[in-house]
N, C-alpha and C positions, 0 to 999 in steps of 0.2 A: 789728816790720817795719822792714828796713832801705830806707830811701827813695830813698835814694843808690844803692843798690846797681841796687831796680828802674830805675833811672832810667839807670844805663850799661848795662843790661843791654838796654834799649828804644833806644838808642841805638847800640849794638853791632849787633843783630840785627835791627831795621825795615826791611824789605825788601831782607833778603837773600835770596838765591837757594841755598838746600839740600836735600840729602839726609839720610836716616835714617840710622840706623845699622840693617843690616836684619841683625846677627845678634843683635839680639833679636827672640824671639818676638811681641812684639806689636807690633812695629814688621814683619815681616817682608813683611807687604802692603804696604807703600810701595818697596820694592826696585826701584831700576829707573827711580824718577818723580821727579822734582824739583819741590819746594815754594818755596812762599814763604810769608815769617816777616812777617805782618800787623802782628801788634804781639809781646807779652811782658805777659804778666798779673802780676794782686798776686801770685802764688805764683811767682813768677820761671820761668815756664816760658811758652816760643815760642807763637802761636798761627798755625800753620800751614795755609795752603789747598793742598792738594794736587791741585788741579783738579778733583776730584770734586763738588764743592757741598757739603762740610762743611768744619769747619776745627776743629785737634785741637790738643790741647795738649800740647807734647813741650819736656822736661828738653832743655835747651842741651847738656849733654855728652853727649847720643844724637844730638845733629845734626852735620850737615857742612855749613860752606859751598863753596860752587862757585862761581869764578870768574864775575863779570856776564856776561860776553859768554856763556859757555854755555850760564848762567842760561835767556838772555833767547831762546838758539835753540832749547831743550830746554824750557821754560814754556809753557804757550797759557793766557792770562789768559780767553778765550771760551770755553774745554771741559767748563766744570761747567753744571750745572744753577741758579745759584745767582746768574746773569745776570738785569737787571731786565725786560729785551726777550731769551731766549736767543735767539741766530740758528737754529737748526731748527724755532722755531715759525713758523706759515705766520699 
């Protein structure tokens, strides 16, 4: 395990704002949405929330980053399920 490695890699990509690469296949449902890169696990892969209430782990050279500020008008940090209080519950 390179330690160093996970460690700029966590430092690289901790809350960025990215896209998939959606010509792959199993990436091809994220097309279109922009995530955010939570942390970077021991296996050096992103760990992604895509506003859905899960969060995946995707290899760093299948992601894109996207500029903050686009980030931040294309993101809704409140759209998953995954909220401690969601706001649609009454």
């Amino acid at each position: 395990m390179d330690w160093n490695l996970n460690l700029r890699l966590k430092q690289e990509w901790t809350d960025q704002f990215v896209e998939a690469d959606s010509s792959r296949p199993e990436l091809k449902r994220f097309e279109g949405i922009v995530g955010r890169v939570v942390t970077v696990n021991m296996n050096n892969k992103c760990i992604v929330d895509f506003q859905d209430g899960a969060w995946y782990d995707i290899d760093p050279a299948f992601l894109r980053k996207i500029p903050k500020e686009e980030g931040q008008k294309r993101y809704n940090s409140k759209a998953n399920s995954a909220q401690p209080i969601p706001a649609r519950q009454s």
